[in-house]
N, CA, C and O of each residue as an XYZ file, in Angstrom:
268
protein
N       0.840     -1.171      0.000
C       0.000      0.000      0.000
C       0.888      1.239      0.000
O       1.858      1.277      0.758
N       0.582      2.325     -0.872
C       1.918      3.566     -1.115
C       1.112      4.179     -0.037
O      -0.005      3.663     -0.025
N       1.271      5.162      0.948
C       1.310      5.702      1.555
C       1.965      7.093      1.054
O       3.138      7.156      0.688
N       1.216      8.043      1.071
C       1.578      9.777      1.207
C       2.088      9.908      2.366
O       1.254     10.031      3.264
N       3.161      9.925      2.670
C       3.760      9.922      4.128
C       3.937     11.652      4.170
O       4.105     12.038      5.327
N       3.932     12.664      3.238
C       4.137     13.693      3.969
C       2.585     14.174      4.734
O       2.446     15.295      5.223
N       1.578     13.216      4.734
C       0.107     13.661      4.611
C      -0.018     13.145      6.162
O      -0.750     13.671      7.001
N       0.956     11.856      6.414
C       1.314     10.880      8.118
C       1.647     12.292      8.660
O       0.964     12.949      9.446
N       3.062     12.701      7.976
C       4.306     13.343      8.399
C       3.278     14.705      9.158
O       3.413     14.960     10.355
N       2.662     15.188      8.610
C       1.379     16.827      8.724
C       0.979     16.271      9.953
O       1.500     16.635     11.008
N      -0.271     15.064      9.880
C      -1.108     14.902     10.907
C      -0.044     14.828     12.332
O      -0.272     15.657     13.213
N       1.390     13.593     12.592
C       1.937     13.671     13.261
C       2.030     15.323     13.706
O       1.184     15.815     14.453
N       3.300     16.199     13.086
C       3.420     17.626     13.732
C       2.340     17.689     14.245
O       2.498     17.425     15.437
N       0.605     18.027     13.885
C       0.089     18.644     14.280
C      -0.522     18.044     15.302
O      -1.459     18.600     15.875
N      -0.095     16.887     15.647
C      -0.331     16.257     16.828
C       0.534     16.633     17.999
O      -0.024     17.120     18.982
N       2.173     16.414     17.999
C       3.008     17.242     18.519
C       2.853     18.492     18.778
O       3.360     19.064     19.742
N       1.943     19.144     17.701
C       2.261     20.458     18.013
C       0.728     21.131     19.312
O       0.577     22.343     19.472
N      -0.281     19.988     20.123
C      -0.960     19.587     20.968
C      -2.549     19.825     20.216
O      -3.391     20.487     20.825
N      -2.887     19.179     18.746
C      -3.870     20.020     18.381
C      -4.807     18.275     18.970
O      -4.160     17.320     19.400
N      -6.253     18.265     18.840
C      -6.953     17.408     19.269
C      -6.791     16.006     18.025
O      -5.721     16.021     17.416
N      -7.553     15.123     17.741
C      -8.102     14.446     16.999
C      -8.826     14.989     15.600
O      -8.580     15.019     14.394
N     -10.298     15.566     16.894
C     -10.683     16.097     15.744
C     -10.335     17.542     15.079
O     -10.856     17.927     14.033
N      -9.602     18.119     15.656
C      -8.900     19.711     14.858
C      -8.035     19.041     14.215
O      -7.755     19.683     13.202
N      -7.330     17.873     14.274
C      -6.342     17.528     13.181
C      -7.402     17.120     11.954
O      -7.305     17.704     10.875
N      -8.400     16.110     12.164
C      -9.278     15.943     11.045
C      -9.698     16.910     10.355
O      -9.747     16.794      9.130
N     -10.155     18.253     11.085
C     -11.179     19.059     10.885
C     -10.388     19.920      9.720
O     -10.935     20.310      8.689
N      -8.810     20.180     10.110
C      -8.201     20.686      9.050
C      -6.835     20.178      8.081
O      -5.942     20.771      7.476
N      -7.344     18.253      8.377
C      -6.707     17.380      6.982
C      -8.302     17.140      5.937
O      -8.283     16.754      4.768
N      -9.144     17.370      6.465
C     -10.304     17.302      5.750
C     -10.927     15.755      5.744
O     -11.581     15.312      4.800
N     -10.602     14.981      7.000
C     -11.459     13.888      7.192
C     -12.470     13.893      7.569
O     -12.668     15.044      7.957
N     -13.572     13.143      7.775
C     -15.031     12.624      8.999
C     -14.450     12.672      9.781
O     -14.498     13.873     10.047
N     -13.606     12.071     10.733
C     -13.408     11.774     12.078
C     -12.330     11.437     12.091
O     -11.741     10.981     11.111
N     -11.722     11.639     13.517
C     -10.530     11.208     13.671
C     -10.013     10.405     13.573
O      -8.794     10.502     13.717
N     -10.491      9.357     13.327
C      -9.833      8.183     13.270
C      -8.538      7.590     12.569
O      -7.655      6.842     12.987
N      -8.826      8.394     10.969
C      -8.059      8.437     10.189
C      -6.709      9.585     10.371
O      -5.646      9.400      9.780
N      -6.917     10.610     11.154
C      -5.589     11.013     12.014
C      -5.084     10.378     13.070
O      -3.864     10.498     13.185
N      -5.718      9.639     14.011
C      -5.101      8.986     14.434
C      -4.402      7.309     14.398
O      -3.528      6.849     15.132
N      -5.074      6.704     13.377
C      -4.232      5.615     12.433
C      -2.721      6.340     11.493
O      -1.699      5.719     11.200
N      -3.061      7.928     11.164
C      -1.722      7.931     11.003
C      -0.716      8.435     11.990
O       0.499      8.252     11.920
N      -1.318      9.046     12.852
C      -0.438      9.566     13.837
C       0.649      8.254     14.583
O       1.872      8.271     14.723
N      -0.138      7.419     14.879
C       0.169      5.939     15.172
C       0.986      5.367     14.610
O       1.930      4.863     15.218
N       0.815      5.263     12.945
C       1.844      5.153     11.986
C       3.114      5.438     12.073
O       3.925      4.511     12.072
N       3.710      7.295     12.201
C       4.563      7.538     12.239
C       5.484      7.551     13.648
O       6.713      7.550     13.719
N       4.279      7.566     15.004
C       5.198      7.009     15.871
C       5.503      5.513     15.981
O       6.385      5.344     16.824
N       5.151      4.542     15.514
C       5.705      3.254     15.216
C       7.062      3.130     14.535
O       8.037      2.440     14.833
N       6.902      3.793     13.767
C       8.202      3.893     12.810
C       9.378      4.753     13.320
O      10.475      4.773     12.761
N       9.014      5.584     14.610
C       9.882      6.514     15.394
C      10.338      5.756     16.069
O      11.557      5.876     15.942
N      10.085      4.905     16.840
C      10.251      4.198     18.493
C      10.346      3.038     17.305
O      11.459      3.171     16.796
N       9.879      2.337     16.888
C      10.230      0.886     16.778
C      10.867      0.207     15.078
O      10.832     -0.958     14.681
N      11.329      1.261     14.479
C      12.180      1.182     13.159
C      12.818      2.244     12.703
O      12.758      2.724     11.571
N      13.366      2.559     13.519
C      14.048      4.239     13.299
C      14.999      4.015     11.929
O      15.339      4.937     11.188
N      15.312      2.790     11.767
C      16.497      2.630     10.703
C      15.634      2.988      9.399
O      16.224      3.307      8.366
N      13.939      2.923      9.462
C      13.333      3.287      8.283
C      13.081      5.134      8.093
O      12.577      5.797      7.186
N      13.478      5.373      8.939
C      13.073      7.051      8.916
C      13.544      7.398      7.428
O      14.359      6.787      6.737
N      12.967      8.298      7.189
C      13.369      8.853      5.680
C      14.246     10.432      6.705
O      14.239     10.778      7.887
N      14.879     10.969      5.443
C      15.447     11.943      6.084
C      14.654     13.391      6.615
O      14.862     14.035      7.643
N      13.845     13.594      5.703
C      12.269     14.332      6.342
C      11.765     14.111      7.809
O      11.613     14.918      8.726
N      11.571     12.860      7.744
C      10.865     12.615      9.017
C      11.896     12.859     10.431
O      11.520     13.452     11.442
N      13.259     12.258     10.236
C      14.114     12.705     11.169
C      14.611     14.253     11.213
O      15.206     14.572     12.241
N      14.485     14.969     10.498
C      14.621     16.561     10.374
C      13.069     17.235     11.153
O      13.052     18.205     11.911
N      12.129     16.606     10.819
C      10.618     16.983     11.937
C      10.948     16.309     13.116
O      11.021     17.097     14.058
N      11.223     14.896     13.485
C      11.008     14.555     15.037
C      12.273     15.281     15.472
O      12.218     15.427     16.694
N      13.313     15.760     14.999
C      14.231     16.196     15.931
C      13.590     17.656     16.391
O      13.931     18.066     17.501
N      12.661     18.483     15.584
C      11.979     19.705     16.618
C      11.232     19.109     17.828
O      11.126     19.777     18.856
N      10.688     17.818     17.730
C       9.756     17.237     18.799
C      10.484     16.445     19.920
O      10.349     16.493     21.143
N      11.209     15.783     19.216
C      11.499     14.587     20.552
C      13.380     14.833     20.629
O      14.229     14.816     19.738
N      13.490     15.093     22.399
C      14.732     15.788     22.781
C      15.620     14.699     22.592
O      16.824     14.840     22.807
């Protein structure tokens, strides 16, 4: 399945950056959160438990988030 990871990469920040569920939906343009938070989930899986897959994007965003 291709995955738009800069679309993961958005919802993550704006999760970090303390917005709700549904304010992340409300302005990726989903129904419900759900689908922000299946990706939010996504990209912290791949933070904590396959870091060797990070693309170089994603490690240039979690380094503003995680010390």
């Amino acid at each position: 399945m291709a995955k738009n990871l800069k679309r993961y990469y958005q919802a993550w920040e704006l999760r970090q950056q303390g917005n709700k569920l549904r304010e992340i939906a409300k302005i990726m343009g989903f129904k419900s959160g759900e689908n922000a938070r299946r990706m939010i989930n996504y990209v912290d899986f791949i933070i904590k438990e396959r870091p060797y897959r990070m693309s170089n994007e994603l490690k240039r965003l979690a380094s503003k988030y995680i010390l």
